[in-house]
ZADO-1210 file (C-alpha; in nm, 4 decimals, padded with zeros to 6 digits):
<atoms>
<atom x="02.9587" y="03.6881" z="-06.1428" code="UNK" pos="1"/>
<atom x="02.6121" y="03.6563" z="-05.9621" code="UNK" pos="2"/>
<atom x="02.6193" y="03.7178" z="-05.6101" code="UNK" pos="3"/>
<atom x="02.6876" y="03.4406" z="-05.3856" code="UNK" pos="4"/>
<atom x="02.8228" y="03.2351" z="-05.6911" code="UNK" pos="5"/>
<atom x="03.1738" y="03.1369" z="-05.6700" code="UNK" pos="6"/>
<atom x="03.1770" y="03.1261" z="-06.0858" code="UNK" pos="7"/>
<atom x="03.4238" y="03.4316" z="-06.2758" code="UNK" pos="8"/>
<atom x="03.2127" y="03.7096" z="-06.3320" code="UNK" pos="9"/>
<atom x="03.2359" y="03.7998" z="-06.7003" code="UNK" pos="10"/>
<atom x="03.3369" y="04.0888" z="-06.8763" code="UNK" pos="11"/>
<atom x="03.0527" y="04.3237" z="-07.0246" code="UNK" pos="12"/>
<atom x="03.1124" y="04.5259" z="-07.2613" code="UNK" pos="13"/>
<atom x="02.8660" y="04.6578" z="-07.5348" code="UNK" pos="14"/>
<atom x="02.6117" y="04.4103" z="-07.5211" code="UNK" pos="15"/>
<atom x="02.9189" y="04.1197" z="-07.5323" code="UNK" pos="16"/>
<atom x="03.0765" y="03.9381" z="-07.2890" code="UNK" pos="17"/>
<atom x="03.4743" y="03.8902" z="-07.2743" code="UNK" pos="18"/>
<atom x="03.6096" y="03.5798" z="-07.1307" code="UNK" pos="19"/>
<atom x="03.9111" y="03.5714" z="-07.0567" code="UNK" pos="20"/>
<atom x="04.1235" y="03.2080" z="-07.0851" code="UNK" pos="21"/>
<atom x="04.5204" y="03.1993" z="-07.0542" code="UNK" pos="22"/>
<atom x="04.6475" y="03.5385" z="-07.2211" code="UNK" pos="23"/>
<atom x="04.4364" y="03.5010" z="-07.4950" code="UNK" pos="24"/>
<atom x="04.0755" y="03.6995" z="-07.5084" code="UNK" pos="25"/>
<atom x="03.8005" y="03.5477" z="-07.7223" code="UNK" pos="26"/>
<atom x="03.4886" y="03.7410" z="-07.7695" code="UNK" pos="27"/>
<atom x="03.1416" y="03.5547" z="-07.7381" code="UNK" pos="28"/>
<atom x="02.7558" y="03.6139" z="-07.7003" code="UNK" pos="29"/>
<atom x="02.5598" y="03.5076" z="-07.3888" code="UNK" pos="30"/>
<atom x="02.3382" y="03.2257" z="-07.4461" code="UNK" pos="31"/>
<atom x="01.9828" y="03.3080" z="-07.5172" code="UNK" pos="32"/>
<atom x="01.8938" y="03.0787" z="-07.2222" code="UNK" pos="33"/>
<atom x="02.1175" y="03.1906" z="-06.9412" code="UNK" pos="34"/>
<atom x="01.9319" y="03.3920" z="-06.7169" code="UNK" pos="35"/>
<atom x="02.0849" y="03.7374" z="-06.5924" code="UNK" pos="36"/>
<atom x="02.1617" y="03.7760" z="-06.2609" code="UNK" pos="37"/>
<atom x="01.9625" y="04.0117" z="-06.0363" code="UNK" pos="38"/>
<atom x="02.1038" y="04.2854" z="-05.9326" code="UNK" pos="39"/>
<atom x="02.1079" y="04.3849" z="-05.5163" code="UNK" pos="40"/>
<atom x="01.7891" y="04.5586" z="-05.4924" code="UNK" pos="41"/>
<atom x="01.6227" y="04.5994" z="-05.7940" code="UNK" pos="42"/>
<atom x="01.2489" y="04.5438" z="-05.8590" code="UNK" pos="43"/>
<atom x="01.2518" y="04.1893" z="-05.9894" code="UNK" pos="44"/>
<atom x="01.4649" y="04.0464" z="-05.7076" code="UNK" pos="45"/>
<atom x="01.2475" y="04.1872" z="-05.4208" code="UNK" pos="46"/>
<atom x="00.9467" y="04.0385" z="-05.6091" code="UNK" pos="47"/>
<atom x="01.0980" y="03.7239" z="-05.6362" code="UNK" pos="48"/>
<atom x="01.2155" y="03.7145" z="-05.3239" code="UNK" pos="49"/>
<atom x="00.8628" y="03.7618" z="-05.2022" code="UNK" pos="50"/>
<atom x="00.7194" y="03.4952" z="-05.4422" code="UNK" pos="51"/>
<atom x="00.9889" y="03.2688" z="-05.2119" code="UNK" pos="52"/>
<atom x="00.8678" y="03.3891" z="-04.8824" code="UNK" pos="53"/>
<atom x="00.4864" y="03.3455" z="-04.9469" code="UNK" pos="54"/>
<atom x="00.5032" y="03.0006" z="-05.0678" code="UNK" pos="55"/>
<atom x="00.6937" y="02.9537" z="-04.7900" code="UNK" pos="56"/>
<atom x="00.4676" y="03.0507" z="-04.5652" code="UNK" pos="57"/>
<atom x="00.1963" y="02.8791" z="-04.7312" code="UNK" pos="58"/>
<atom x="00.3063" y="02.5364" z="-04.7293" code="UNK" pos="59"/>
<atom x="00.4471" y="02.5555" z="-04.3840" code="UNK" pos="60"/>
<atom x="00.2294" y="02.3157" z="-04.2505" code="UNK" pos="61"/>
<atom x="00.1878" y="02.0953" z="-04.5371" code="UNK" pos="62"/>
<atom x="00.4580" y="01.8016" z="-04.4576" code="UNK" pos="63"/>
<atom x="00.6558" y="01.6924" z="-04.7222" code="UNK" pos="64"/>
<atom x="00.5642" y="01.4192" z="-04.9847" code="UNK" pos="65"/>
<atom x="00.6615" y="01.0667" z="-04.8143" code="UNK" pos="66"/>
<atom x="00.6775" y="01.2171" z="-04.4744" code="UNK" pos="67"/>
<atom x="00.5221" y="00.9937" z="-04.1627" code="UNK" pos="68"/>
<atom x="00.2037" y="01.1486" z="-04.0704" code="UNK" pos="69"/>
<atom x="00.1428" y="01.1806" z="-03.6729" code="UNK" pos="70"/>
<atom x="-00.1726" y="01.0647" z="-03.5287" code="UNK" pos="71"/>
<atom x="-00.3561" y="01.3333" z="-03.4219" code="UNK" pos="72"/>
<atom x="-00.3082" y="01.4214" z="-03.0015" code="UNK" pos="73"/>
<atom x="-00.6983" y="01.4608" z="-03.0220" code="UNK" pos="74"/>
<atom x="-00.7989" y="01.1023" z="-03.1224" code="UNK" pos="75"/>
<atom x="-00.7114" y="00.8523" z="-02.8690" code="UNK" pos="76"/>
<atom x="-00.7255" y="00.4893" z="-02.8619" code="UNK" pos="77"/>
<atom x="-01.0503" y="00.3227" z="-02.6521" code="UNK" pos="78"/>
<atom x="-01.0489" y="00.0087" z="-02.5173" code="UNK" pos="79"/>
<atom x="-01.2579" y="-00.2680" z="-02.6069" code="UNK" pos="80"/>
<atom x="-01.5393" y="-00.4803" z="-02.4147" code="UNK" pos="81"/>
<atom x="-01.2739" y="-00.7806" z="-02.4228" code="UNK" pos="82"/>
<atom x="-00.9711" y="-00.5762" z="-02.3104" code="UNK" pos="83"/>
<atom x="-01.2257" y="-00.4455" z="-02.0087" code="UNK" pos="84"/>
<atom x="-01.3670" y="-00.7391" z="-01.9096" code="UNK" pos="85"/>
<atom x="-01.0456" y="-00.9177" z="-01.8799" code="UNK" pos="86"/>
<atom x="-00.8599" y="-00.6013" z="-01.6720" code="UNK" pos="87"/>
<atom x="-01.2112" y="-00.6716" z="-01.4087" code="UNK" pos="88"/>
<atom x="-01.1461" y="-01.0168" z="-01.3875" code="UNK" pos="89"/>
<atom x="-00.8290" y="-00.9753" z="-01.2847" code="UNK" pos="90"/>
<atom x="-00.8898" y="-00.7122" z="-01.0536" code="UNK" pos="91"/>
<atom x="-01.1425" y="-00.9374" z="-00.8545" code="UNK" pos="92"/>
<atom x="-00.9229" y="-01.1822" z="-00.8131" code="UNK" pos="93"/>
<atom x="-00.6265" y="-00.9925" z="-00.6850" code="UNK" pos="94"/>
<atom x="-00.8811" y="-00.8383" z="-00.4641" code="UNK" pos="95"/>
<atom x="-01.0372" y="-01.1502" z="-00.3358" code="UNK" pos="96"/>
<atom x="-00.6720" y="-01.2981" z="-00.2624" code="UNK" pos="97"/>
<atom x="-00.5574" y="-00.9244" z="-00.0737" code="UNK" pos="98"/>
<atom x="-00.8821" y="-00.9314" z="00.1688" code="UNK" pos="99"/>
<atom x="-00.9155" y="-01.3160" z="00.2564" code="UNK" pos="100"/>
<atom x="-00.4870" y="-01.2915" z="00.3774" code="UNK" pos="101"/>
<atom x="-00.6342" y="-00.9482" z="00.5568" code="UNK" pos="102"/>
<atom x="-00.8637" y="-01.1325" z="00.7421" code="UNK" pos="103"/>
<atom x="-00.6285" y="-01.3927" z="00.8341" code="UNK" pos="104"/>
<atom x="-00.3964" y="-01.1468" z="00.9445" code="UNK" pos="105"/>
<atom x="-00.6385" y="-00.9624" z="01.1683" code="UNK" pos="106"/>
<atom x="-00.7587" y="-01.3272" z="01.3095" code="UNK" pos="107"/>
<atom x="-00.4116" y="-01.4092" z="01.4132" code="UNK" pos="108"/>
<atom x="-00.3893" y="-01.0573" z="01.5817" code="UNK" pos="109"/>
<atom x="-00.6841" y="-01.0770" z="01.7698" code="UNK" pos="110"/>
<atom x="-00.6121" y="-01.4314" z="01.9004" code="UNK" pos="111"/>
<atom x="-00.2524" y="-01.2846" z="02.0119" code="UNK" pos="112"/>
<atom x="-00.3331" y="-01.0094" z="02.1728" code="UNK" pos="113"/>
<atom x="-00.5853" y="-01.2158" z="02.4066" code="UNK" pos="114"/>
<atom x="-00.3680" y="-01.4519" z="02.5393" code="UNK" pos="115"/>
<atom x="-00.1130" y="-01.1622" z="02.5779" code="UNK" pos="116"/>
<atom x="-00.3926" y="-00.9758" z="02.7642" code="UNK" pos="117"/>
<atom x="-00.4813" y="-01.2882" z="02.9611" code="UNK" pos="118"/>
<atom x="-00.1218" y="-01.4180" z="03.1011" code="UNK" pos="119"/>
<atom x="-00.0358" y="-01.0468" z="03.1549" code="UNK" pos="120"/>
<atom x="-00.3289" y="-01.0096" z="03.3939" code="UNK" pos="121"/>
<atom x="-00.2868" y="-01.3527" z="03.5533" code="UNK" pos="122"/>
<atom x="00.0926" y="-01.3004" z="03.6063" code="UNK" pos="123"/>
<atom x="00.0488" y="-00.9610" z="03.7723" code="UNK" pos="124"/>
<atom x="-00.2256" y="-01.1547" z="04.0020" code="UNK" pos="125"/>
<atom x="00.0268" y="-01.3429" z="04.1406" code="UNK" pos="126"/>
<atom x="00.2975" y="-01.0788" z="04.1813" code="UNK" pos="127"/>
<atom x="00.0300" y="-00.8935" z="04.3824" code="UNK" pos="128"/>
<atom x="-00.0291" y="-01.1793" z="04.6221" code="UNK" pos="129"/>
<atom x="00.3004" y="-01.2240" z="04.6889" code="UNK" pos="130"/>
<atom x="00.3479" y="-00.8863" z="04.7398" code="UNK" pos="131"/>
<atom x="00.0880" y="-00.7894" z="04.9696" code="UNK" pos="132"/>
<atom x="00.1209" y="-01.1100" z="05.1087" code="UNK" pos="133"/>
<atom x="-00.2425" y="-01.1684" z="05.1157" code="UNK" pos="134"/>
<atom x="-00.5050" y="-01.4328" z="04.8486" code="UNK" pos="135"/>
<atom x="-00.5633" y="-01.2815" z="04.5183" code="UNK" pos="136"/>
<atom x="-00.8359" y="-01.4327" z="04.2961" code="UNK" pos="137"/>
<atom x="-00.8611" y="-01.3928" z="03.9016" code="UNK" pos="138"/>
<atom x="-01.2094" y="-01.4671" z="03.7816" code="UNK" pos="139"/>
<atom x="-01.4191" y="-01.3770" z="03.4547" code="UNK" pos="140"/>
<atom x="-01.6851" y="-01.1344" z="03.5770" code="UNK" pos="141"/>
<atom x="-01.7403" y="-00.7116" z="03.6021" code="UNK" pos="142"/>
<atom x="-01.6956" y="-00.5278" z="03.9203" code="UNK" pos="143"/>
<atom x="-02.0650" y="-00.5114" z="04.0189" code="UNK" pos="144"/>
<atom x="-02.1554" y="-00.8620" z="03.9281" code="UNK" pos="145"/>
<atom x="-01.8370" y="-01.0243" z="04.0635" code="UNK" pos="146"/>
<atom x="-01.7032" y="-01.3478" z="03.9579" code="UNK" pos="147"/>
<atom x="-01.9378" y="-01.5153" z="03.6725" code="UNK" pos="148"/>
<atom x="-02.0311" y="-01.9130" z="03.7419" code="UNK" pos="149"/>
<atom x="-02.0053" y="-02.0062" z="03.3397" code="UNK" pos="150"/>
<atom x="-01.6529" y="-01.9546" z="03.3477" code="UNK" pos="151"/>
<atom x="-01.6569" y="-01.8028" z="03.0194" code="UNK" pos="152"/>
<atom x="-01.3590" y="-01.5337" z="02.9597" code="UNK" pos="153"/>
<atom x="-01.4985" y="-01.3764" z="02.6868" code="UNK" pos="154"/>
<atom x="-01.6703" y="-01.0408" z="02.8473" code="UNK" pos="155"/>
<atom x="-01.3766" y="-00.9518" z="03.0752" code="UNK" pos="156"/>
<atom x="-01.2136" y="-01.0389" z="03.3990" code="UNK" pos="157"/>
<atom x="-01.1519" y="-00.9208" z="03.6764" code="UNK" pos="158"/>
<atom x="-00.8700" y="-00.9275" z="03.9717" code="UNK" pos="159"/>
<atom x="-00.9316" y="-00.8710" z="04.3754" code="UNK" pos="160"/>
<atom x="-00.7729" y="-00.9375" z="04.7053" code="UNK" pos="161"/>
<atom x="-00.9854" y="-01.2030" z="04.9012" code="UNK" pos="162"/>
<atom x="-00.9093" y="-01.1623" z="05.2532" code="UNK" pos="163"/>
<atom x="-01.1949" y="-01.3457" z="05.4106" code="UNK" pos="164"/>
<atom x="-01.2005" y="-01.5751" z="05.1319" code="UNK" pos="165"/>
<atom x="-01.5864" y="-01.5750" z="04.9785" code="UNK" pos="166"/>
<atom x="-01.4562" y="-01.5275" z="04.6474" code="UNK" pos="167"/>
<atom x="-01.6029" y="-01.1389" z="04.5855" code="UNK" pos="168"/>
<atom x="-01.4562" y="-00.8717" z="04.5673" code="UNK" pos="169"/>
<atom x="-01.6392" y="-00.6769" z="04.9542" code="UNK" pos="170"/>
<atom x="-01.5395" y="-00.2956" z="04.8104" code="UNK" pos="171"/>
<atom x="-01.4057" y="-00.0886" z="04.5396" code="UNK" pos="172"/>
<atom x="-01.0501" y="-00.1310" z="04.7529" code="UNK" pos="173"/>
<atom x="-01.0490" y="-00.4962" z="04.6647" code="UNK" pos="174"/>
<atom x="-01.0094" y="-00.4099" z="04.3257" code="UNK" pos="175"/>
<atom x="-00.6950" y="-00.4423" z="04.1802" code="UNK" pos="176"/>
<atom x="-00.7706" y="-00.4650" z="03.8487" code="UNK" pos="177"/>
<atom x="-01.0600" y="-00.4818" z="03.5974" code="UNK" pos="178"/>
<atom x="-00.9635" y="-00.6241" z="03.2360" code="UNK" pos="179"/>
<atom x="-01.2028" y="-00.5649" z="02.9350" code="UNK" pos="180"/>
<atom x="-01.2609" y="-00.8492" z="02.6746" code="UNK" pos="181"/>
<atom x="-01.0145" y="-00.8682" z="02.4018" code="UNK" pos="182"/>
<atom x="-01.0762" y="-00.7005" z="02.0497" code="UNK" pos="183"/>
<atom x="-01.3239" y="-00.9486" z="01.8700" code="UNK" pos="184"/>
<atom x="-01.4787" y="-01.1221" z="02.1939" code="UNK" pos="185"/>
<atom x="-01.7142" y="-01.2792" z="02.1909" code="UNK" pos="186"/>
<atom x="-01.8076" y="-01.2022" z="01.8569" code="UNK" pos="187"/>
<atom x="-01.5208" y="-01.3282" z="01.6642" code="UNK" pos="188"/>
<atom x="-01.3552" y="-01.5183" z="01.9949" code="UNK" pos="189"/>
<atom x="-01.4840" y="-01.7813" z="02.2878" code="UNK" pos="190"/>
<atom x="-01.2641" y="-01.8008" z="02.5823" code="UNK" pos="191"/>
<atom x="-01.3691" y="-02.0288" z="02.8470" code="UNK" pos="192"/>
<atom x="-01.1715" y="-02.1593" z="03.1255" code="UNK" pos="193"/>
<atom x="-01.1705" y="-02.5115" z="03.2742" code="UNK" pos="194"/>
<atom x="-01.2783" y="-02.3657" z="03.6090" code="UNK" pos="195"/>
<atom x="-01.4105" y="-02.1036" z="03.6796" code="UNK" pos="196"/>
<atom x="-01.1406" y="-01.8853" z="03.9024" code="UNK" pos="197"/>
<atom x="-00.8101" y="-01.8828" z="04.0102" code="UNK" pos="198"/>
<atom x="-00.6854" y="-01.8247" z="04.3833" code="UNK" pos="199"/>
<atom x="-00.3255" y="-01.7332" z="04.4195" code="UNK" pos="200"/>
<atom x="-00.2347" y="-01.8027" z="04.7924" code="UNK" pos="201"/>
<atom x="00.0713" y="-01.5869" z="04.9826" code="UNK" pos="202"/>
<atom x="00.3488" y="-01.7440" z="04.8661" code="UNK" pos="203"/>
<atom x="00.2607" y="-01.7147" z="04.5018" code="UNK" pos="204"/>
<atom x="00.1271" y="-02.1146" z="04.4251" code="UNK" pos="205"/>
<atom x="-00.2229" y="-02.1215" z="04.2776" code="UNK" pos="206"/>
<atom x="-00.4838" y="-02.3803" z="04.4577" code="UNK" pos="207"/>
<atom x="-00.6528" y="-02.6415" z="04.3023" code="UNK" pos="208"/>
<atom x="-00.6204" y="-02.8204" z="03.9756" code="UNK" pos="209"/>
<atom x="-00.4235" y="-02.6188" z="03.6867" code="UNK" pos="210"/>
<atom x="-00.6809" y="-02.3877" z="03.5354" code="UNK" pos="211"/>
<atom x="-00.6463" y="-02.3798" z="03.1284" code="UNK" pos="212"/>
<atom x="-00.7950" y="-02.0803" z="02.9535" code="UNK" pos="213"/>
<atom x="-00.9230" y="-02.1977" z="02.5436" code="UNK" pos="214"/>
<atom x="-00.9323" y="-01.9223" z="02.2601" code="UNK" pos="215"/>
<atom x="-01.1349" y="-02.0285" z="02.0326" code="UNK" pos="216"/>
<atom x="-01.2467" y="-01.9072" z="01.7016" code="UNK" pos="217"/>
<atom x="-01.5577" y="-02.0893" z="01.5678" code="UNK" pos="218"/>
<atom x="-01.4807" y="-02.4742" z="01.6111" code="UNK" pos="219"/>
<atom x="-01.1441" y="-02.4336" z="01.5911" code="UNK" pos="220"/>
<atom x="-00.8680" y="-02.4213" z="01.9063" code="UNK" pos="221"/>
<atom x="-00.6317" y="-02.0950" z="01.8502" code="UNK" pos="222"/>
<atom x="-00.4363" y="-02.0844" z="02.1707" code="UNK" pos="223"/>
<atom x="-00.4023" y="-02.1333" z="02.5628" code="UNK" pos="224"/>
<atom x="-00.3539" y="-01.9902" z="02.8376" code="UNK" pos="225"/>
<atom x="-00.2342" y="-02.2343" z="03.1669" code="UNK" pos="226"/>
<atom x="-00.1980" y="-02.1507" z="03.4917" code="UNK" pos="227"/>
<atom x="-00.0166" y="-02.4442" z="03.6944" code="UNK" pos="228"/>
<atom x="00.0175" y="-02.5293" z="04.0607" code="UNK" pos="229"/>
<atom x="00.3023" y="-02.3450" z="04.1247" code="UNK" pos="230"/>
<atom x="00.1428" y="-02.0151" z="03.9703" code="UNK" pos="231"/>
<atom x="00.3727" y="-01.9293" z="03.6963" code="UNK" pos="232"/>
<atom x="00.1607" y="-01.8654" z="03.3427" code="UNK" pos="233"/>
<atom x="00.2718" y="-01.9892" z="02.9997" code="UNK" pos="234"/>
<atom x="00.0777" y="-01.9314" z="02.6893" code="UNK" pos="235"/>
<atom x="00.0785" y="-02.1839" z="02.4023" code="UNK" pos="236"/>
<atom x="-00.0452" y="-02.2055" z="02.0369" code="UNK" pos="237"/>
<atom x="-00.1681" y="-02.5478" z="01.8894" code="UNK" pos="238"/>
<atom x="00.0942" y="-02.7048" z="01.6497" code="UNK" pos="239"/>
<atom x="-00.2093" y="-02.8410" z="01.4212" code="UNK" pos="240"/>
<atom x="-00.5835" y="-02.7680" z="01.3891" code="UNK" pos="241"/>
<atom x="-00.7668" y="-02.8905" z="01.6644" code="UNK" pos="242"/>
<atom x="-01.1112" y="-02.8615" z="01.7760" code="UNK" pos="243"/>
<atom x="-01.2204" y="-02.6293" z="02.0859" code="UNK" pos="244"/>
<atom x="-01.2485" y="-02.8481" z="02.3940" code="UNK" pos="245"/>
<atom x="-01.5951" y="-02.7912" z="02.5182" code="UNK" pos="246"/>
</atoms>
């Protein structure tokens, strides 16, 4: 029996080999063609058994007839002048889209944080002349200029106690505050008043006609501010495009 065959291993005996069937023995001769087995160590086993492991090694990278051959990792795929002209295209359009709603988006920001900046200012212009108890006037100008006669917003504001009533602020203690000009103004924003100041008296009511602040951007009206005769501020957006009063 060859090793690792599960086959009888025959008889030898003389140069014959006895197999044995039922209780009867019948003698025969190997075949010519049956190979011998190799025996654990000898020379023509080890030299077979390195004929195994070199060809082995040698075709270990060779893949096997009918195998799927890989693409190499080294070759990769370009893209063509159709394939980039088309990713561009779409690229400048989603771009175009993102920054024109950016724009919008800072536009309506701007325009709310200047009537937010306006009525705050106005409001506290009348808390302060009821408080004190004394007229407070509101009025687009700087400290040293005073009060501007164009009655244009747009550059800043300012708010002062008028005691004696010539509608400038007499000293730095007049002062109660001094409001800068929105973000945008007047580059991207116009705000202009119907007059040109407001006077809050003691008891809080403003004098005069109802003063209406316009933001504008371009042509176009974005919000108000009003002041009416009782004081009080409100702020107000236009339901539909309309065009800047003049």
């Amino acid at each position: 029996m060859c090793p690792g065959s599960k086959a009888p291993r025959p008889l030898r005996r003389a140069g014959r080999f006895f197999h044995l069937s039922g209780s009867l023995a019948r003698m025969t001769t190997p075949p010519s063609h049956e190979p011998a087995c190799l025996e654990r160590g000898s020379p023509d086993r080890i030299s077979t058994l390195d004929h195994v492991r070199h060809a082995a090694m040698t075709n270990r990278g060779t893949p096997p007839r009918g195998a799927l051959q890989l693409q190499s990792p080294d070759r990769t795929r370009g893209v063509t002048l159709v394939e980039l002209m088309t990713t561009l295209a779409i690229l400048t359009i989603v771009s175009t889209f993102g920054m024109t709603a950016f724009a919008d988006a800072i536009a309506r920001h701007r325009v709310q944080t200047a009537l937010h900046l306006i009525s705050a200012d106005l409001a506290m212009a009348r808390n302060t002349a009821i408080t004190r108890r004394s007229h407070v006037i509101a009025c687009p100008g700087d400290p040293l200029m005073g009060c501007r006669l164009d009655a244009n917003w747009s550059h800043g504001w300012i708010v002062f106690s008028d005691p004696d009533g010539n509608r400038q602020p007499d000293s730095e203690r007049d002062l109660i505050r001094v409001g800068n000009a929105p973000s945008g103004a007047p580059q991207h924003l116009r705000l202009a008043s119907t007059r040109n100041f407001v006077r809050y008296q003691r008891d809080g009511r403003s004098a005069g006609t109802n003063l209406t602040i316009n933001v504008c951007a371009g042509t176009l009206l974005q919000g108000q501010v009003v002041v009416n005769n009782l004081g009080r501020v409100r702020s107000a957006r236009p339901a539909s495009e309309q065009s800047c009063p003049h």
